[in-house]
C-alpha positions as CSV (number, residue, x, y, z in Angstrom):
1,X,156.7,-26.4,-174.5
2,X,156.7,-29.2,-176.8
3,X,157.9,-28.0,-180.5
4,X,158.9,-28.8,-183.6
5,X,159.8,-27.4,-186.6
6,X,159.5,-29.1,-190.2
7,X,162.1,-26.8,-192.6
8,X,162.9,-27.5,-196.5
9,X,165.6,-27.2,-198.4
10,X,164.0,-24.8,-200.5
11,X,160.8,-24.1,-202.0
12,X,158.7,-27.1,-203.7
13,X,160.0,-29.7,-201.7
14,X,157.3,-31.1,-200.0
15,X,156.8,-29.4,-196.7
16,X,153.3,-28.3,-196.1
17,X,151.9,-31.6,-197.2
18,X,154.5,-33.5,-194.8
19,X,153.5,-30.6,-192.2
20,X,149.8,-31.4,-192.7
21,X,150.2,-35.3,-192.6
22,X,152.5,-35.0,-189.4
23,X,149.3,-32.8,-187.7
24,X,146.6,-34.7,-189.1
25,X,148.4,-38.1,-187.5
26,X,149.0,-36.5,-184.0
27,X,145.4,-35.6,-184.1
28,X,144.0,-39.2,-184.3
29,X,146.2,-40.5,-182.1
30,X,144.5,-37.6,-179.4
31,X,147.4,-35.4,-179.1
32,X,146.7,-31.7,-178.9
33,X,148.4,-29.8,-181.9
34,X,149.0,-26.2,-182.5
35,X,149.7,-25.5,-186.2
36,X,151.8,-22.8,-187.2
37,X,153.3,-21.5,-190.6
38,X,157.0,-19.4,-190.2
39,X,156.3,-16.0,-192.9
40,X,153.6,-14.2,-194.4
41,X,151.6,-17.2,-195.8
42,X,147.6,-17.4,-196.0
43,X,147.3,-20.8,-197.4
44,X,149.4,-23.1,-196.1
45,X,148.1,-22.5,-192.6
46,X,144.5,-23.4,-193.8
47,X,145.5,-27.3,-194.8
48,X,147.6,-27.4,-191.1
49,X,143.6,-25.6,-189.5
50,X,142.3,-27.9,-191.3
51,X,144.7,-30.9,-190.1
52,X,144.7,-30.0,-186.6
53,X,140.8,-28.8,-186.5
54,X,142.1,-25.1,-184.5
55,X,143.5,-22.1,-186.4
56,X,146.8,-21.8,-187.2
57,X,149.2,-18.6,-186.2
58,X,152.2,-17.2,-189.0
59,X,155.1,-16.5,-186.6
60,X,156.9,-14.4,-189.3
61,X,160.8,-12.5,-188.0
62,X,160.5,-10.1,-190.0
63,X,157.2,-8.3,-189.7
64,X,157.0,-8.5,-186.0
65,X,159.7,-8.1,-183.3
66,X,161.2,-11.5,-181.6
67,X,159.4,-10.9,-178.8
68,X,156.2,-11.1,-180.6
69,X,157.1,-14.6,-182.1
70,X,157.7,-15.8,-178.8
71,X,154.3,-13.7,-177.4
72,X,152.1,-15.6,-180.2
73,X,153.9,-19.4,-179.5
74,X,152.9,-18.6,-175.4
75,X,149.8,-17.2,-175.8
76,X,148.4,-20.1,-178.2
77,X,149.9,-23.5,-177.5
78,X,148.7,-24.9,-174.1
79,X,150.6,-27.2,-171.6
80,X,151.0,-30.5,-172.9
81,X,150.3,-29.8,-176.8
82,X,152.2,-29.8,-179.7
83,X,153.5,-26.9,-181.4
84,X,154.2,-27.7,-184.9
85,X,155.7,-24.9,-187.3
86,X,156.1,-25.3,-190.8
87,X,159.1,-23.6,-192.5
88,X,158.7,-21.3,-195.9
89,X,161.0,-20.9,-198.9
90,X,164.7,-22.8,-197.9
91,X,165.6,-23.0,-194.4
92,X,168.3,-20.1,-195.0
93,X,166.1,-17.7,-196.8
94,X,165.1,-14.5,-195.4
95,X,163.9,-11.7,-196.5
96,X,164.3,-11.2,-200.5
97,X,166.3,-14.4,-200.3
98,X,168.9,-12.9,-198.3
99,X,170.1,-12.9,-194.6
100,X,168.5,-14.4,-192.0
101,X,165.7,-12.3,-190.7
102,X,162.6,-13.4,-191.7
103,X,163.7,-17.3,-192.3
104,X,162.6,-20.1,-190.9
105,X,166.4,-21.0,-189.2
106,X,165.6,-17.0,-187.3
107,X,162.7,-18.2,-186.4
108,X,163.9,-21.8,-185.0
109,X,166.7,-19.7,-183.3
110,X,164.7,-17.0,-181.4
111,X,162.2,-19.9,-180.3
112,X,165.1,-22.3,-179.7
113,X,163.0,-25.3,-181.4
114,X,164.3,-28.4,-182.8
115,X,164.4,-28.6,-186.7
116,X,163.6,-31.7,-188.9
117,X,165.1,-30.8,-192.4
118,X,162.9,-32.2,-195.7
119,X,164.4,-33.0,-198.3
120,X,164.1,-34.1,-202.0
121,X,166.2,-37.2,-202.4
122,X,164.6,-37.6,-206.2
123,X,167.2,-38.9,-208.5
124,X,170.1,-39.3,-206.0
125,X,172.2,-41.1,-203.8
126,X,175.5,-40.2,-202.2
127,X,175.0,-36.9,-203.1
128,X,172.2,-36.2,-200.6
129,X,174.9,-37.0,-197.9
130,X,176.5,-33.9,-199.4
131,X,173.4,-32.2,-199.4
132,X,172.2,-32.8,-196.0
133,X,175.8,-31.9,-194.6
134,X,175.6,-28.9,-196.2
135,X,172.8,-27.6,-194.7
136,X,173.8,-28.7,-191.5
137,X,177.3,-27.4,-191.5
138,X,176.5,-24.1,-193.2
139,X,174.8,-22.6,-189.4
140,X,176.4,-24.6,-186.4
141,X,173.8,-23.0,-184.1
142,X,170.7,-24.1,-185.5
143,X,169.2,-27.3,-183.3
144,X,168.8,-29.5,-185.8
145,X,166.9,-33.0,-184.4
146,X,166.5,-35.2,-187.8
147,X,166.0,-35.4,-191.8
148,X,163.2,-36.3,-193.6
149,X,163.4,-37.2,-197.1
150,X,160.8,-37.1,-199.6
151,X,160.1,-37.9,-203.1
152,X,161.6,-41.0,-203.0
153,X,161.0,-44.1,-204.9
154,X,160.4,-46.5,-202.1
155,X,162.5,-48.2,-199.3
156,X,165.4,-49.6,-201.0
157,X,166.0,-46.0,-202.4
158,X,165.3,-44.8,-198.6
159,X,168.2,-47.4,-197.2
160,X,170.5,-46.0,-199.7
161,X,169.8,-42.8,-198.6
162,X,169.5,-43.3,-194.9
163,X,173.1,-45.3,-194.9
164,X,175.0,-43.0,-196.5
165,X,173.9,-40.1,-194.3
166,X,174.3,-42.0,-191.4
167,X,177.7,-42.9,-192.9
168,X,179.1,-38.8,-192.5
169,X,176.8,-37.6,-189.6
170,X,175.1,-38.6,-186.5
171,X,171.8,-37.4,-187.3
172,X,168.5,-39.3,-186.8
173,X,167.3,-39.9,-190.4
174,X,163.5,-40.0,-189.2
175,X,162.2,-41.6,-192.2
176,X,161.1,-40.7,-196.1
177,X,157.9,-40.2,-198.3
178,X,157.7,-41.9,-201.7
179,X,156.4,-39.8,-204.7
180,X,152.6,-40.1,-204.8
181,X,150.8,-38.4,-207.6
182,X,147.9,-38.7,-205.2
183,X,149.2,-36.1,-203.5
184,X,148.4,-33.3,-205.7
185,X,146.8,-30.4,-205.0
186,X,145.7,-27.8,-207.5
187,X,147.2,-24.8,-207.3
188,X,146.1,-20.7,-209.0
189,X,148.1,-17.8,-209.4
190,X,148.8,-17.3,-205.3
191,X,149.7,-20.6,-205.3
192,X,147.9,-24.0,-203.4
193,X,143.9,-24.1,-203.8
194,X,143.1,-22.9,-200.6
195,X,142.1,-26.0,-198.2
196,X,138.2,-24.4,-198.1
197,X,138.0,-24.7,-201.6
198,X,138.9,-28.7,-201.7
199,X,136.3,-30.6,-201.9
200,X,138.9,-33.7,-201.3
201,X,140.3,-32.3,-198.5
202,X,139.7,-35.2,-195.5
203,X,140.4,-38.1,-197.8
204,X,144.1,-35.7,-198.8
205,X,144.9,-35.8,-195.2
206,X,143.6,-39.1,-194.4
207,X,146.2,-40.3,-197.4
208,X,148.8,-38.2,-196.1
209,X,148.8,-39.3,-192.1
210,X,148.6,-43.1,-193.3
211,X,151.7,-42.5,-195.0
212,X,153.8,-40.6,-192.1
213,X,152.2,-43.3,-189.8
214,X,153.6,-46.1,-191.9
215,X,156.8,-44.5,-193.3
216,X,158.1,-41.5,-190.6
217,X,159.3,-42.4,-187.1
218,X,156.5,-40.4,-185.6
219,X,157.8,-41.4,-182.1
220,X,161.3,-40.0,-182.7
221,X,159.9,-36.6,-184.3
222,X,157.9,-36.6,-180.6
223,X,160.4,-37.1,-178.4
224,X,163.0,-34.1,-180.1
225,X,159.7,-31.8,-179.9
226,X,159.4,-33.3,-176.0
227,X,163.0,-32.6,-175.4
228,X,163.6,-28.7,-176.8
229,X,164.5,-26.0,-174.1
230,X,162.1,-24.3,-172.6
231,X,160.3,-21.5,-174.7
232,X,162.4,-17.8,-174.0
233,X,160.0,-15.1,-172.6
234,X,158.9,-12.7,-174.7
235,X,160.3,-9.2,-172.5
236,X,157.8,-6.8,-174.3
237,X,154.5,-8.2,-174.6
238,X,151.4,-6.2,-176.2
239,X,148.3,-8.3,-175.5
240,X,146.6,-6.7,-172.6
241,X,146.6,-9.3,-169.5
242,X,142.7,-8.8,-169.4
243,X,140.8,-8.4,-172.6
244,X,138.3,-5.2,-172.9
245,X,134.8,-4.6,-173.1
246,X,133.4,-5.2,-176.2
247,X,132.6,-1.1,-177.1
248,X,132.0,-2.0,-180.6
249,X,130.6,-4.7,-183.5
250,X,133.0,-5.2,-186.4
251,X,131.3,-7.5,-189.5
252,X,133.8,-9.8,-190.4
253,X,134.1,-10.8,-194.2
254,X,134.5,-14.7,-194.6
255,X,133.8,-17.2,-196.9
256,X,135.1,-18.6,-199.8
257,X,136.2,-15.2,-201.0
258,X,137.4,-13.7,-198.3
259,X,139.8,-15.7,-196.1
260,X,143.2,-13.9,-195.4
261,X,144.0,-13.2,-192.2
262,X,146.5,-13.1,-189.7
263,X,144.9,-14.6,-186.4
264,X,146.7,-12.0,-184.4
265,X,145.0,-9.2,-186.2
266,X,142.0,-10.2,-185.3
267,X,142.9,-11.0,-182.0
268,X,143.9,-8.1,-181.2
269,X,140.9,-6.2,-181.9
270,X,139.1,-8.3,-179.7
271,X,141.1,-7.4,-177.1
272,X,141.2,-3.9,-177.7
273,X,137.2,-4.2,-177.7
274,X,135.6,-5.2,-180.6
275,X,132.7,-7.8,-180.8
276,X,133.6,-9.5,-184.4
277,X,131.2,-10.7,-186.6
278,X,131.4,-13.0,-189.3
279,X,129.4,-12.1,-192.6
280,X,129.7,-13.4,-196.0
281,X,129.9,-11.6,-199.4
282,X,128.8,-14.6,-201.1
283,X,125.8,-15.3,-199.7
284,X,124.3,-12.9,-197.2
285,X,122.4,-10.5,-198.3
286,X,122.7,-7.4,-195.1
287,X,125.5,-6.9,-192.7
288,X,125.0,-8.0,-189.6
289,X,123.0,-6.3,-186.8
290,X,124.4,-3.0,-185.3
291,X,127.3,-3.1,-187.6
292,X,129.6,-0.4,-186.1
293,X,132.5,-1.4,-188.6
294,X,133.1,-3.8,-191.5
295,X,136.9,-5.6,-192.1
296,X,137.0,-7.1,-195.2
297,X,140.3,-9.1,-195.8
298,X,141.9,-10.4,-199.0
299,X,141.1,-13.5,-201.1
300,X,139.9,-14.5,-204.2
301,X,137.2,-12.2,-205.2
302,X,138.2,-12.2,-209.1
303,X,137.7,-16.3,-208.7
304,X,134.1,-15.4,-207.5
305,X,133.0,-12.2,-209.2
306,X,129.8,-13.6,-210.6
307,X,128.5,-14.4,-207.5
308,X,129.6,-11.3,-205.4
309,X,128.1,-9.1,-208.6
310,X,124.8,-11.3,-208.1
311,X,124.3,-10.2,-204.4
312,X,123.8,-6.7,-205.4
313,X,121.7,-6.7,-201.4
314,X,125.2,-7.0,-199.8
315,X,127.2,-4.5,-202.4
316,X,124.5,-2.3,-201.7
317,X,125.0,-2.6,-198.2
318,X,128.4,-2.3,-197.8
319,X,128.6,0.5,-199.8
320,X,125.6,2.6,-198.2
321,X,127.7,1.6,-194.6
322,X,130.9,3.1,-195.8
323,X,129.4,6.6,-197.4
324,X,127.8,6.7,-194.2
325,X,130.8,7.0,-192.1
326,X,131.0,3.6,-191.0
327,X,134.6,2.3,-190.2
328,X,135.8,0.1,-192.9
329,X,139.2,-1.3,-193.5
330,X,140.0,-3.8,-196.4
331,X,143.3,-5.2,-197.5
332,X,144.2,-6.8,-201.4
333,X,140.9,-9.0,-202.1
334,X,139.0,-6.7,-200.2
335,X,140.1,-3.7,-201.8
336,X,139.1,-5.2,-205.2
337,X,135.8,-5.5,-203.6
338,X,135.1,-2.0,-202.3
339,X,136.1,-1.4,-206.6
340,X,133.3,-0.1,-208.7
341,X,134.2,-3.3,-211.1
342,X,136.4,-6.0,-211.4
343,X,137.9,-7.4,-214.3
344,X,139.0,-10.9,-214.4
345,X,141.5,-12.9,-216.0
346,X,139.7,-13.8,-219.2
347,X,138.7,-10.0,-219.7
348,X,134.8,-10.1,-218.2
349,X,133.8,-7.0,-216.2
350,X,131.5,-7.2,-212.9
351,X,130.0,-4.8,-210.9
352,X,131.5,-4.8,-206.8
353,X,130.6,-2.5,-204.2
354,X,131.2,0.8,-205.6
355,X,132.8,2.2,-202.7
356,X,135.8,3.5,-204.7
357,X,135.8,4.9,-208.2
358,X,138.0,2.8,-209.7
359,X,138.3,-0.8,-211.8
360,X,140.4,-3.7,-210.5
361,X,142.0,-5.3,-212.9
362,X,143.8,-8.7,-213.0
363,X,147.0,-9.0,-215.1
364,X,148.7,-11.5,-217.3
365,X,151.9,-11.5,-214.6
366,X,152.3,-10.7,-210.9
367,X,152.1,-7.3,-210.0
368,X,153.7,-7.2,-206.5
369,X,155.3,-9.9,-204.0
370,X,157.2,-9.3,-200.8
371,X,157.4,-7.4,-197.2
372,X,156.5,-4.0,-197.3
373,X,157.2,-1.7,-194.7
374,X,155.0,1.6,-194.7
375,X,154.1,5.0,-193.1
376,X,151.1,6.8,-192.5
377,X,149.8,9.5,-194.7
378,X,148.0,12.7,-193.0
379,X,144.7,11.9,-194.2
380,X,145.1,8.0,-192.6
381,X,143.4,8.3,-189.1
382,X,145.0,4.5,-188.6
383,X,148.4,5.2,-188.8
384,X,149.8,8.8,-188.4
385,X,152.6,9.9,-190.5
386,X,155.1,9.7,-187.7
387,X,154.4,6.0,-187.6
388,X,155.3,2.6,-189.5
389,X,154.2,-0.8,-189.5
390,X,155.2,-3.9,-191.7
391,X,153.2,-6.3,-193.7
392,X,153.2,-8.5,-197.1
393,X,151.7,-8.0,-200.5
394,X,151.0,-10.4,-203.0
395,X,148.7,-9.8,-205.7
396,X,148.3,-10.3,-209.9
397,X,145.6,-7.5,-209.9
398,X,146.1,-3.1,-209.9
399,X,143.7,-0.9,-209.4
400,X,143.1,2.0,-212.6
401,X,141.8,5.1,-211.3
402,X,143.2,6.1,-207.4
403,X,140.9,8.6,-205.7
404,X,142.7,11.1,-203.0
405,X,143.3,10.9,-200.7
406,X,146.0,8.3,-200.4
407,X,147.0,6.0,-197.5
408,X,150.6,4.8,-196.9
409,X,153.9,5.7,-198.0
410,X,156.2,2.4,-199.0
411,X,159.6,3.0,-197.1
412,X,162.3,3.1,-198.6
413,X,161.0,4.0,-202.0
414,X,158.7,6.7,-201.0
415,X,155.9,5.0,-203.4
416,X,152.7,6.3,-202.4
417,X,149.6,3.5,-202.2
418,X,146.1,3.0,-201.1
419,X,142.8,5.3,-201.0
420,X,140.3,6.7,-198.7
421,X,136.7,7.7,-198.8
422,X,134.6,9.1,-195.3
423,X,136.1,6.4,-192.7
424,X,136.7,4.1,-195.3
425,X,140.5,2.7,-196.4
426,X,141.6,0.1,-198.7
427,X,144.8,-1.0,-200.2
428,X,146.6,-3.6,-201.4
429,X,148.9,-4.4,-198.2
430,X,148.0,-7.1,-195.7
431,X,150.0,-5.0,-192.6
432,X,150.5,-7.1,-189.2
433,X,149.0,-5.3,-186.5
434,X,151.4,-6.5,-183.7
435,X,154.3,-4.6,-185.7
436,X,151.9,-1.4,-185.0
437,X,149.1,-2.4,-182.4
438,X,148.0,1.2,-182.4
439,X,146.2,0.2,-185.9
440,X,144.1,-2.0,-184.0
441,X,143.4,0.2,-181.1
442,X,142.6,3.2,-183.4
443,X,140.2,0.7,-185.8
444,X,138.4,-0.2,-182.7
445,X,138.2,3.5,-181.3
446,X,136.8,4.3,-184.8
447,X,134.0,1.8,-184.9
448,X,133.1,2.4,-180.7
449,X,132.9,6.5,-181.7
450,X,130.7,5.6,-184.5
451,X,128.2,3.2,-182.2
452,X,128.4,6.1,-179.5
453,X,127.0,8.4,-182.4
454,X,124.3,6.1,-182.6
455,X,125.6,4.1,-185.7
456,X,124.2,0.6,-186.7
């Protein structure tokens, strides 16, 4: 399998527009690229969807098992494309910051792919010879193919650069970036505008893959991807060969609002069974036909609370669904939404769905970031108490006023988190199903007993 993966030297230094520019160039040359993002990430892999034109996958060594990361690279990237993975934080950082589970080196390691190492060569000279030899040196069993530096201020500065690394190592220095101020993007408290939101989005990428074509040895970068090993086989695999029957409709929240998910997730239930459905918040105003379950995943409801208060149809609906019994899991955004109000940043209060009987609130400063690992509670028909599975949370809002019962228990703190109503569960946690797939298969269960019952 053809591979590469684009790593930083820490956070901030350029990476997912350099990622995004690589992809969007492949595609119009006519190569075949598979985007993916190394952690727990929701919007960096929406500029590489939208640079490659096919979702992008999180291959993240910390939430799921290696096997897993090797499972999603074979089950998504066909003969003959591209596989390229963009790193998170620095190349070294794990978990917290520390070891090396969860970083993007783990990742490049259990997949055995080449790495092109970005770095910022802003005000220096020499010294990023000492830089890049530092990285290098610090793990000797990391395949490193090339650097790429960025935030320069044009070729004479690139030379300088180039010749002085060249001068210590025999590396490939695949070329440089200059610093653009055109290549901006906006950013809100989880960080980038997400790539649906910009309106500027195909003249950002057309910007950015003129630049790699003129200033990145796109040819070299192709022939390290052409030239890694071939991809280890996962030994424990948990898609199902064959997919199911659908047994089951699950209404999908997306649009602007709601966008967060991992792709596996959702694969997973449509393996398992379930017929997903795409609805919007926004601008619908029912669920879909024969909705046997609703999913609602996180986003940016407090940026859009007018407009989700203004479709009182759909808050209606969902709310009606989920006293009735219907299946309905929600995760951070979605959460907020299944809130009887929301209050945003500047203080406003709007109504949401009403589901729960309490207020989400947004903060001044972030109120959780980081892996969470969690068990079930006895009243969580999803995951049993003798259970776990991993995930992420990231969010500036809280919720005042829990109801019981509560869902999950945060290990090792022994926190207790999350609230349940008939069938209905929400918290702020965005859990990976393939570190637990029996979620999956007891979500899908759920929503197939509720359409035997007769449910729609």
């Amino acid at each position: 399998m053809k591979r590469i993966l684009l790593a930083g030297t820490h956070s901030g230094v350029g990476k997912t527009m350099l990622t995004a520019g690589l992809i969007f160039a492949l595609r119009r040359r006519g190569q075949q690229v598979i985007p993916f993002k190394v952690g727990p990430d929701y919007i960096d892999p929406g500029f590489h969807a939208a640079a490659a034109g096919v979702p992008a996958a999180n291959l993240d060594s910390w939430m799921l098992p290696p096997d897993q990361v090797l499972e999603i690279l074979h089950r998504r990237v066909p003969e003959g494309a591209f596989a390229v993975i963009e790193g998170a934080m620095g190349i070294y950082d794990g978990r917290k910051g520390q070891g090396e589970i969860g970083s993007s080196a783990h990742v490049a390691k259990i997949t055995e792919t080449p790495v092109v190492l970005v770095a910022s060569g802003a005000k220096m000279a020499r010294s990023a010879a000492a830089l890049v030899g530092g990285y290098l040196q610090f793990d000797r069993d990391l395949p490193f193919a090339g650097i790429i530096f960025n935030r320069l201020s044009g070729e004479s500065h690139f030379q300088l650069l180039k010749d002085e690394v060249n001068s210590y190592f025999s590396i490939p220095v695949f070329g440089y970036l200059a610093e653009d101020n055109r290549l901006t993007v906006p950013e809100r408290h989880l960080g980038l505008l997400p790539a649906a939101e910009n309106s500027d989005l195909e003249k950002l990428l057309t910007l950015l893959a003129d630049m790699v074509e003129e200033k990145i040895a796109i040819e070299a970068i192709l022939a390290s991807a052409s030239a890694a090993a071939p991809l280890p086989q996962p030994i424990r695999k948990i898609f199902p060969e064959k997919s199911e029957r659908f047994s089951c409709r699950i209404a999908i929240a997306r649009d602007e609002a709601f966008s967060f998910y991992y792709a596996e997730n959702l694969e997973l239930l449509s393996c398992f069974g379930a017929e997903l459905v795409p609805f919007s918040p926004l601008h619908d105003n029912k669920l879909p036909d024969e909705t046997h379950g609703i999913l609602l995943g996180g986003g940016f409801p407090e940026v859009f609370a007018a407009k989700l208060a203004q479709n009182e149809a759909i808050r209606q609906a969902v709310k009606a669904a989920a006293l009735a019994g219907v299946p309905v899991y929600a995760e951070c955004g979605g959460y907020m939404y299944l809130a009887q109000e929301l209050q945003d940043s500047i203080g406003l209060i709007w109504p949401m769905a009403g589901v729960f009987p309490g207020r989400a609130v947004m903060r001044k400063k972030r109120r959780a970031l980081g892996y969470v690992e969690v068990s079930g509670l006895a009243e969580n028909f999803l995951l049993p108490e003798n259970e776990t599975c991993r995930g992420h949370e990231f969010h500036w809002s809280e919720m005042e006023q829990i109801s019981d019962p509560v869902l999950f228990r945060k290990l090792p703190q022994g926190e207790i988190f999350g609230e349940r109503i008939a069938n209905c569960q929400g918290s702020y946690f965005h859990l990976h199903f393939l570190s637990n797939p029996g979620i999956a298969r007891r979500f899908v269960a759920a929503c197939a007993n509720y359409a035997g019952q007769g449910g729609s």
